[in-house]
SEMARPA-480207 format. One line per 3 residues: for each residue x, y, z of C-alpha. Coordinates in nm, 3 decimals. Each point is the difference from the previous one (the first is absolute). Layout:
REM residues N
X/Y/Z | ...
REM end
This chain:
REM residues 368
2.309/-2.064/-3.742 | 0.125/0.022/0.398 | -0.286/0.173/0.079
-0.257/-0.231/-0.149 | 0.202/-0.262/0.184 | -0.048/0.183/0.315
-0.362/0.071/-0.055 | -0.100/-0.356/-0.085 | 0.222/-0.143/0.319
-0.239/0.251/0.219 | -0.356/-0.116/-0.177 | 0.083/-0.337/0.037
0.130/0.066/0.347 | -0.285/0.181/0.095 | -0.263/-0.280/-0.174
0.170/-0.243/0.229 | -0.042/0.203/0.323 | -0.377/0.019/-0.122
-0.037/-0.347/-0.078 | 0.160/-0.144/0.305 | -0.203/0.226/0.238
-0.345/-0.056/-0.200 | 0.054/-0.387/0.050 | 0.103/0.077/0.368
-0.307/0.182/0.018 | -0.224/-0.271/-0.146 | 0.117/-0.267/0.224
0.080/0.142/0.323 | -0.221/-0.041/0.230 | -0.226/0.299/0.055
0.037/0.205/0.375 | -0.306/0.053/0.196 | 0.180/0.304/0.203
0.263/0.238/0.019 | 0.222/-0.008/0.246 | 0.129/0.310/-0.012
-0.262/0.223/-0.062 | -0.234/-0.189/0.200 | -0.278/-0.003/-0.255
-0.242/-0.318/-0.111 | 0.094/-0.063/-0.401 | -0.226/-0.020/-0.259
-0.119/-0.360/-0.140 | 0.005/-0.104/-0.377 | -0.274/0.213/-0.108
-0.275/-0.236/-0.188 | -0.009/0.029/-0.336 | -0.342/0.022/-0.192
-0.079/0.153/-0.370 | -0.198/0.262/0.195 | 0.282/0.137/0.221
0.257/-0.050/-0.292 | -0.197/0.275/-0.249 | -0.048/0.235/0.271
0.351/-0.003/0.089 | -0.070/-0.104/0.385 | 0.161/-0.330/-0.070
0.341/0.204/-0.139 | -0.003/0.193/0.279 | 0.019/-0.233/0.283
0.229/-0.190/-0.178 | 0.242/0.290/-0.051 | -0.017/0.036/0.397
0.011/-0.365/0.106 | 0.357/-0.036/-0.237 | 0.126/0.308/0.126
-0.031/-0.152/0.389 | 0.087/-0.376/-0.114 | 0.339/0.131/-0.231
0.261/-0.265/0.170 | 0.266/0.238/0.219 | -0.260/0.339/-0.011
0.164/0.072/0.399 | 0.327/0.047/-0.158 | -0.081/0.139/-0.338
-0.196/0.250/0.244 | 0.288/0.044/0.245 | 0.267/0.085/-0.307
-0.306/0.262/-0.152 | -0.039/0.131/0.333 | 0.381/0.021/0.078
0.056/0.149/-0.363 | -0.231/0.296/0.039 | 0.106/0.115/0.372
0.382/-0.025/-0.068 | 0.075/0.008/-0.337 | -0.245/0.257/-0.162
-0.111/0.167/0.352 | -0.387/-0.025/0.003 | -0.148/0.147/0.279
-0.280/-0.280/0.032 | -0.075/-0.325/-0.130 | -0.394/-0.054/-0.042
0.003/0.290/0.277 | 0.235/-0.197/0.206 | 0.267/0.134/0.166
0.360/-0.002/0.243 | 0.094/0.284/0.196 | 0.252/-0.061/0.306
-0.075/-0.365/0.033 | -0.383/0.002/-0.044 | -0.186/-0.114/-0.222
-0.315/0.190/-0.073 | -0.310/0.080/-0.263 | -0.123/0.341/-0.077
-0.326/0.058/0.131 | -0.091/0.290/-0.250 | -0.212/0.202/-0.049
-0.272/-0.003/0.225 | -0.305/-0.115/-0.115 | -0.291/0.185/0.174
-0.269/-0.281/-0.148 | 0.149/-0.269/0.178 | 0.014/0.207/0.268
-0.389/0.070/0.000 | -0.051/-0.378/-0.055 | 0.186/-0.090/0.340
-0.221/0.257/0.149 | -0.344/-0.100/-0.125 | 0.101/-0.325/0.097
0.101/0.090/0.387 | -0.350/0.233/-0.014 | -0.181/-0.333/-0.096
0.152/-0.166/0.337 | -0.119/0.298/0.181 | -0.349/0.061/-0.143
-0.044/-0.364/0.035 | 0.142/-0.118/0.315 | 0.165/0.265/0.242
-0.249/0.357/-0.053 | -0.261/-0.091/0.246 | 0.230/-0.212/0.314
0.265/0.117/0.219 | 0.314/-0.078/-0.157 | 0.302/0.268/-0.034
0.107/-0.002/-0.368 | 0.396/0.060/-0.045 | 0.136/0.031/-0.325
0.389/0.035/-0.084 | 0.217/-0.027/-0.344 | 0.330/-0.204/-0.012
0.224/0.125/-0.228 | 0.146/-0.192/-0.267 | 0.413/-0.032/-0.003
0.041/0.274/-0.264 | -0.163/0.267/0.186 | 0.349/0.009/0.203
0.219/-0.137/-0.304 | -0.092/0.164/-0.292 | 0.047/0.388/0.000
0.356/-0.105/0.130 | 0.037/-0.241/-0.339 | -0.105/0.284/-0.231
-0.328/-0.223/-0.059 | -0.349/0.122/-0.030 | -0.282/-0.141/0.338
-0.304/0.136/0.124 | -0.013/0.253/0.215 | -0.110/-0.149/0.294
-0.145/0.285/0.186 | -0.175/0.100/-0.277 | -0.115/-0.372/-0.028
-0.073/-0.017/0.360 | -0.232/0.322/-0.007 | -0.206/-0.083/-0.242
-0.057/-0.368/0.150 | -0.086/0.217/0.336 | -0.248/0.224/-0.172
-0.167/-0.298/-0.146 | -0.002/-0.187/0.313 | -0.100/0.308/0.269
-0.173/-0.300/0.199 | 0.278/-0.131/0.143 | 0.288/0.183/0.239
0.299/-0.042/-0.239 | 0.374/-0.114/0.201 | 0.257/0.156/-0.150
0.317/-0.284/0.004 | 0.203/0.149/-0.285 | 0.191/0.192/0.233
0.187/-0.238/0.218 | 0.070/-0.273/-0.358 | 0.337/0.039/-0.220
0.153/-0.151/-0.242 | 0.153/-0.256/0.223 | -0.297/-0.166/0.085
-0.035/-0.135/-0.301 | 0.127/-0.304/-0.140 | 0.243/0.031/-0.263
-0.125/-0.252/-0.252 | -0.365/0.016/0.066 | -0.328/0.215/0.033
-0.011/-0.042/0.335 | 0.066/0.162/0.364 | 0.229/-0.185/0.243
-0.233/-0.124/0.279 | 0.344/0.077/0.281 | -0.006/0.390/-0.095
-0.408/0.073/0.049 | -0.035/-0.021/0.387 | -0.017/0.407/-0.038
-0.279/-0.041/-0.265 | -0.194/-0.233/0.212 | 0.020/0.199/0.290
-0.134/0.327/-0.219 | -0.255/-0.140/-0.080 | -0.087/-0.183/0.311
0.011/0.323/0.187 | -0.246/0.150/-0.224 | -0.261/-0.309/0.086
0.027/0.057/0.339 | 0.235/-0.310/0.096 | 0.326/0.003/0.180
0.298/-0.265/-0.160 | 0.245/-0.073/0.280 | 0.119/-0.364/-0.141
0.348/-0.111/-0.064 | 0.094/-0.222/-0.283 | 0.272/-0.216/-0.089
0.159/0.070/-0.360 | 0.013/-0.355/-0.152 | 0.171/-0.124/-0.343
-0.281/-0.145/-0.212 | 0.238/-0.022/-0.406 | 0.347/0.087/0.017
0.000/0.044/-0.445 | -0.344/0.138/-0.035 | -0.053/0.152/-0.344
-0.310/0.198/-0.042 | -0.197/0.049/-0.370 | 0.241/0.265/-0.086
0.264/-0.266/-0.045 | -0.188/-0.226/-0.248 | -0.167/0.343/-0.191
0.328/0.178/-0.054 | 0.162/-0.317/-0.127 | 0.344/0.181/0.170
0.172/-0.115/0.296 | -0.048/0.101/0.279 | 0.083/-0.047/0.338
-0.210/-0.174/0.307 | -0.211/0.151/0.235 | -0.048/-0.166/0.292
-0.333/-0.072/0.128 | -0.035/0.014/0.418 | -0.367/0.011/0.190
-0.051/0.154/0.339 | -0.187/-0.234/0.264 | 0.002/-0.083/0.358
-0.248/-0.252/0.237 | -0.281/0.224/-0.056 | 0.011/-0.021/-0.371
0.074/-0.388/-0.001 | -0.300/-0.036/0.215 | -0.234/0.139/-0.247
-0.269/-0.229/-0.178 | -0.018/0.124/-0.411 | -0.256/-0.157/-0.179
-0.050/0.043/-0.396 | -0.322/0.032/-0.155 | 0.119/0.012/-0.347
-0.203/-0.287/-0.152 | -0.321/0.068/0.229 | 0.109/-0.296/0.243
0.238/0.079/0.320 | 0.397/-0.080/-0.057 | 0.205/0.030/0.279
0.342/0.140/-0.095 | 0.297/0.146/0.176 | 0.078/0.417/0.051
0.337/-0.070/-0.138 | 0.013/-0.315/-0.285 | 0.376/-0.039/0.047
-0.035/-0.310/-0.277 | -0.171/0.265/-0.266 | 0.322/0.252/0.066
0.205/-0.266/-0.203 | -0.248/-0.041/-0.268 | -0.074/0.193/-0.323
-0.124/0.358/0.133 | 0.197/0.014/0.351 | -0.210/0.279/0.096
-0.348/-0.188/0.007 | 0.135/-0.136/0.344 | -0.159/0.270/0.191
-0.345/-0.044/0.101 | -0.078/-0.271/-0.310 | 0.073/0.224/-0.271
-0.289/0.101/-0.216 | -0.303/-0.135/0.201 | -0.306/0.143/-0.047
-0.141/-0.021/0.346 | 0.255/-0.078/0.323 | -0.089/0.016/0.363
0.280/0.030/0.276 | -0.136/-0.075/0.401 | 0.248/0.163/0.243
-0.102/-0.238/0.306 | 0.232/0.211/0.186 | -0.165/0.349/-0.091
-0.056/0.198/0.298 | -0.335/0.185/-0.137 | -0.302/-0.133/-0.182
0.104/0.222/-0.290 | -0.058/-0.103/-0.388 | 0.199/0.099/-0.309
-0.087/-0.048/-0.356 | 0.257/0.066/-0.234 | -0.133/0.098/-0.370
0.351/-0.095/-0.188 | 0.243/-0.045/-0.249 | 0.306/-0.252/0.006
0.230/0.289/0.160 | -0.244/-0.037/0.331 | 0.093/-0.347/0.056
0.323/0.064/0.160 | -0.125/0.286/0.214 | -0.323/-0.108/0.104
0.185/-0.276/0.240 | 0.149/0.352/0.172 | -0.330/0.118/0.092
-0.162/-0.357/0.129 | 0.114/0.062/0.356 | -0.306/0.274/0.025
-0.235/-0.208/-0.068 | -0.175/-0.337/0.062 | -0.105/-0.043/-0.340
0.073/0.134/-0.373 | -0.122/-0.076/-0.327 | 0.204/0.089/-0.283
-0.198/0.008/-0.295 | 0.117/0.048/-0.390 | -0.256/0.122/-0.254
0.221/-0.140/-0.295 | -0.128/-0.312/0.088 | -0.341/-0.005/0.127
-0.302/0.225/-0.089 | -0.034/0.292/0.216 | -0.415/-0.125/0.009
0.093/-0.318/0.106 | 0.151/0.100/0.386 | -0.346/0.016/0.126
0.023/-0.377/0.016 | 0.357/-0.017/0.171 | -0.044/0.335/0.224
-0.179/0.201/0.227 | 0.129/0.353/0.044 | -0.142/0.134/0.339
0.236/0.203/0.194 | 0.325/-0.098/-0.138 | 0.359/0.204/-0.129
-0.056/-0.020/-0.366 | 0.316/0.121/-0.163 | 0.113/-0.007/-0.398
0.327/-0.028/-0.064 | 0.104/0.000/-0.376 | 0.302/0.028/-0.158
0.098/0.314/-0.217 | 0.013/-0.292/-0.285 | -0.331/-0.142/0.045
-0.190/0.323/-0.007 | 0.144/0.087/-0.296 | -0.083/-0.315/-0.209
-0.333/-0.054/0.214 | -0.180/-0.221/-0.213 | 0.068/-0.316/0.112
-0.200/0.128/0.305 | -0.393/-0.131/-0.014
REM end
């Protein structure tokens, strides 16, 4: 008799707990975005006979509940928190901590994707570079876990295999070698990303290899004291800020960057100081994800041009190399078709270099 006592007090406690959060659900007002995982939400799918028999209807509905459930960030954070410390999972949706950082396991590597970045960079060159003087430079950027994760015990590409096979594939360009003078450090702790204070050494590799000479001097500035990269809101642990600094000097400030990114010129600033304290901190280098960005160095000592073939990792570098040149054009592929630069470019006799991240190769087709 106790027992059925005790078993009805936990259905009708649990029926409650349903109830309440189904009616929370129904009149709550639904979330266009997710804060912390920085990710556009699904709308109330349409309903319509069609899509309810084939089960399309269901299944949109089953997503757009699970991302409007009233408290999902904490739900996730106690899940999250349960796993790592209570029952010791390595990874959460491949997720993980090690020593303060937060990082995803790039594994394995996926050779296809790997050919699909190349046939797209052979594209650019059949098209547009084969038959003009420019010097094509190609160099990898290694994701965060390259450093992090053999010392975690978790599984990451091997990046010189990676890197080998992107060189024999791409035996066009001179590759630069940067891998070398990166660690762990120069990473940030909570996000993809590279810290733009620890690269000067990067820039200058692969400066040297294009034939310029960086001699500038830069002043270390504080752009977010509490900046929390995508780590923070995909873990759903906490974690503690990075802090997110920019290198610049008179040089830099005197630059002119203009976006392209809707087909009609935008002038913006190298450093968007207003963006650091918005949603993705990060974006505040060089506009973020823009498809097509020119920087003018009226202070450039040589008529020299730069374009910059790119993934979001190049935006806080590229402002390292300006001083070389009196021009660059950084150009993402994500985000407009590779046979659409003829209309936005004419590649003559510049540097052309591509500069992708470990990341992007290996998930390559978002390029076009």
């Amino acid at each position: 008799m106790e027992n059925r006592k005790k078993d009805l007090i936990l259905v009708i406690t649990m029926a409650v707990f349903l109830g309440i959060f189904a009616l929370w659900c129904m009149v709550k007002t639904p979330e266009t975005y997710s804060e912390s995982e920085r990710r556009v939400l699904p709308g109330r799918p349409d309903w319509s006979a069609e899509r309810f028999w084939n089960g399309k209807f269901i299944s949109d509905f089953e997503d757009y509940a699970a991302d409007q459930f009233p408290m999902r960030d904490l739900f996730r954070s106690i899940k999250a928190a349960a796993e790592q410390f209570v029952f010791g999972k390595l990874d959460n949706n491949d997720l993980y901590l090690h020593d303060g950082y937060a990082a995803k396991m790039e594994y394995p590597l996926q050779e296809k994707m790997l050919d699909h970045a190349a046939d797209r960079f052979l594209y650019l060159y059949d098209t547009y570079l084969a038959d003009t003087d420019t010097k094509l430079y190609f160099s990898v950027i290694p994701d965060k876990g390259c450093y992090l994760a053999k010392e975690a015990g978790r599984l990451s590409v091997d990046l010189q295999e990676l890197i080998g096979k992107m060189r024999e594939k791409t035996d066009y360009m001179q590759y630069v070698d940067i891998s070398g003078v990166l660690s762990l450090q120069d990473y940030y702790r909570t996000d993809t990303h590279w810290k733009q204070e620890n690269l000067e050494k990067a820039a200058e590799l692969l400066a040297d290899a294009m034939g310029v000479k960086l001699q500038a001097s830069y002043e270390k500035k504080l752009a977010n004291e509490q900046f929390f990269g995508v780590y923070k809101g995909q873990t759903a642990l906490p974690l503690k800020p990075d802090q997110l600094y920019y290198l610049t000097n008179d040089m830099l400030e005197s630059c002119i960057v203009t976006s392209y990114d809707t087909g009609k010129p935008k002038q913006k600033q190298m450093y968007d100081l207003q963006t650091a304290q918005g949603r993705d901190p990060y974006e505040m280098f060089l506009g973020g994800s823009d498809a097509l960005l020119v920087v003018e160095n009226p202070a450039a000592t040589s008529k020299k041009e730069l374009v910059v073939f790119r993934d979001s990792f190049a935006g806080s570098l590229v402002p390292l190399l300006v001083e070389g040149y009196s021009k660059v054009t950084l150009v993402d592929i994500r985000y407009v078709s590779s046979s659409m630069l003829g209309n936005f470019i004419e590649f003559k006799d510049q540097d052309v270099l591509f500069l992708y991240s470990t990341l992007l190769l290996n998930n390559s087709l978002a390029l076009k």
